[in-house]
N, C-alpha and C positions, 0 to 999 in steps of 0.2 A: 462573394459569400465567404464568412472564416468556416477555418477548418471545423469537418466534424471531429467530437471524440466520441471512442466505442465503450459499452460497456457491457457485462457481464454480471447476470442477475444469481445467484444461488441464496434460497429458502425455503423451508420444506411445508411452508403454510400456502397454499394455491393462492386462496383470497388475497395476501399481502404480496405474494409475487406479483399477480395482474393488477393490484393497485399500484404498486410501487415501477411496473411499467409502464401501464397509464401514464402517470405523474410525470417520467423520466422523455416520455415522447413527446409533449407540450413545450419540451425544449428543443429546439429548432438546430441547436450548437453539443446535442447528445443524441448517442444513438444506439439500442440495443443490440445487441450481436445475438445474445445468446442467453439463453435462462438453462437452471436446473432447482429442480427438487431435491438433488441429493449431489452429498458431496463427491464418494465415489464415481460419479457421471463427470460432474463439473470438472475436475481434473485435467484428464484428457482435452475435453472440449477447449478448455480456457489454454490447455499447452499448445494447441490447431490454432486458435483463435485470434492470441494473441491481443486481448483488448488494451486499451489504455487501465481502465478500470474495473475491477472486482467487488461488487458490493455484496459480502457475504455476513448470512448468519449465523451465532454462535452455537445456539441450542438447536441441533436437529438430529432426528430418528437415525440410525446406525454412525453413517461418519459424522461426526460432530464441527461444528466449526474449526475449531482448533487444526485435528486431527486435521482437515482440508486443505487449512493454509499452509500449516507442513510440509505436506505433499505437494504442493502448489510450488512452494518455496524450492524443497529438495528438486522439484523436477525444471527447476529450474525456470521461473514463471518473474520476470522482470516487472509484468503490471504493476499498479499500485491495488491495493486491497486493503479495503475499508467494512470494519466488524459491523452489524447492523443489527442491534439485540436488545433485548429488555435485560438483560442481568447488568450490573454496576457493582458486581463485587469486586473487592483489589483485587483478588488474585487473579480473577478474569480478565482485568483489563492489563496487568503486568505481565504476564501471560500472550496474550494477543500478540502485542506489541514486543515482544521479547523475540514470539515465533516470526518475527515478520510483518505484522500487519501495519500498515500506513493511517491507518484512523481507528475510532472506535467511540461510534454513533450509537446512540438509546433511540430506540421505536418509538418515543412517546411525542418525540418535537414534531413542531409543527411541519404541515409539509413544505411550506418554503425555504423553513430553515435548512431543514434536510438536502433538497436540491441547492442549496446556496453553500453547502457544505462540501456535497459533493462536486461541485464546482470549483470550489476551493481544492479539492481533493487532486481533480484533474489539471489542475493549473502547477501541479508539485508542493501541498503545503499539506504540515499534517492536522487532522482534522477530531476535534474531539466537543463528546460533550461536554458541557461548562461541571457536568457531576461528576465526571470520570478525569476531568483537567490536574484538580491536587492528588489525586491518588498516585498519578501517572509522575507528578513532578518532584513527589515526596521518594516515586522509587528510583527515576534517576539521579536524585541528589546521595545517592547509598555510594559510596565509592565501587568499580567493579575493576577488579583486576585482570577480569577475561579476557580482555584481548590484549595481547601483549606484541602486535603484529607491529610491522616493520613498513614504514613509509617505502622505504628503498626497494622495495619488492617488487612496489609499481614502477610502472612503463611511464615518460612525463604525459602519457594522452589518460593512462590512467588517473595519473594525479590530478589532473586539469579537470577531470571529468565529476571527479572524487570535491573538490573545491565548490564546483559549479552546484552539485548535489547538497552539499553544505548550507548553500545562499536559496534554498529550497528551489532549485531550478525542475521541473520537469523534464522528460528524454526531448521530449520536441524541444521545449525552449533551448536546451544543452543542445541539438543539434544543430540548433538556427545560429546559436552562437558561437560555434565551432565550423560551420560549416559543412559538417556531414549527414550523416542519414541516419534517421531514426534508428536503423537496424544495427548500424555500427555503435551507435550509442549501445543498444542494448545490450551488444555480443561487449562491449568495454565495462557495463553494468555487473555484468555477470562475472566475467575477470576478475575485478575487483574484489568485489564481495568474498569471491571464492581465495582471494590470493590472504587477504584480512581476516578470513574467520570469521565474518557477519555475516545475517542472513537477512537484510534488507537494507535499504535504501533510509529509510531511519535510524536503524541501529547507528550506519555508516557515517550521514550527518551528524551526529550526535557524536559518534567517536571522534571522528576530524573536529568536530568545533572545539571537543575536548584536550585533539591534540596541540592546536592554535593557543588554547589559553595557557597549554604547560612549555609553550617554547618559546 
C-alpha cells in the first residue's frame, strides 16, 4: 500500500468544511488529521499535528486567512498550505504567496480538479488557479531586491536540500533522496528559510532558481 499523506482542513463555513472532507476521504492516498473553524484554533493544532498539508481559507470571521498563515509560518509550520477562496484579487493572491503560501486555489473548480491539485500540492508542486496563474507571474517578474542573503551561510545539507526544493521536490521525496527522515528534512527546512530571510518553501525555489540563472 503507498504512503498516506495527512491533511489539515481550516474554514469557517461548516457546510464546505464537511464537503471538502467528504471529497478528500474518497482518496484512499489522503487523509484528514484535523479540521478547524477558525484560525486562532488551527494554529496550535496544525504546530501538534504537523500535516503534510494545509488547505486554508482566505476570508474568515476574526483571524483571517492571511493573518493564519502568518502565524503558522512564524510559529514555524514546514507543511505545505494551499489558500482555498473565492477572492481572485491581485493583491490577495501576491499576498498569500509572499506570506508563505504554497498554492492558491478558487472554490468554484470542479471537485476533481480540486483533489487533483491538491495532489499536485502534496507531491511538492505549486498549485494555482489558471485565474490567479498571470497575476502571480506578472508579480514575480518585478525585480525584488529583498533578499540579499548569502548562499555561504548554508550548511552543504542545507544547500542540497535548498537544490532539491528548487526541482519542486516534496520533504518525503527530499528524504528518500537523501536518505534521511522526514523530520531532519523539516528541522534543515526551517534552517534555511530562517538562515535566508524567506518565509516558505516557494519563496525559497523561486529565489535559488533566481540565484542559478544570475551565476
Amino acid at each position: 500500500m503507498s504512503e498516506q499523506f495527512t491533511v489539515f482542513l481550516v474554514d469557517d463555513h461548516p457546510l464546505l468544511l464537511k464537503g471538502l472532507k467528504q471529497l478528500i476521504e474518497f482518496e484512499d492516498e489522503i487523509k484528514v488529521v484535523g479540521e478547524s473553524n477558525s484560525g486562532a484554533q488551527a494554529v496550535p493544532q496544525v504546530v501538534e499535528l504537523d500535516p503534510d498539508l494545509v488547505v486554508l481559507d482566505l476570508n474568515m470571521q476574526g483571524m483571517d486567512g492571511l493573518e493564519t498563515l502568518r502565524a503558522m509560518r512564524d510559529a514555524g509550520v514546514t507543511s505545505r498550505i494551499v489558500m482555498l477562496t473565492v477572492s481572485d484579487a491581485d493583491e490577495d493572491v501576491v499576498e498569500a504567496i509572499s506570506a508563505g503560501a504554497d498554492g492558491y486555489l478558487l472554490k468554484d473548480m470542479d471537485p476533481e480538479q480540486l483533489i487533483a491539485q491538491l495532489k499536485r500540492a502534496l507531491n511538492g508542486k505549486m498549485v494555482m488557479s489558471e485565474a490567479v496563474t498571470e497575476i502571480l507571474a506578472s508579480a514575480l517578474r518585478k525585480p525584488s531586491s529583498r533578499h540579499t542573503a548569502d548562499l555561504n551561510n548554508l550548511t552543504n545539507r542545507e544547500y542540497e536540500i535548498l537544490s532539491l526544493i528548487a526541482k519542486g521536490l516534496s520533504n518525503k521525496l527530499i528524504a528518500r533522496e537523501l536518505d534521511i527522515s522526514d523530520g531532519t528534512v523539516k528541522v534543515h527546512v526551517k534552517h534555511l528559510l530562517k538562515k535566508l530571510g524567506l518565509r516558505s518553501r516557494v519563496e525559497a525555489a523561486v529565489w535559488m532558481v533566481n540565484q542559478q540563472g544570475n551565476s
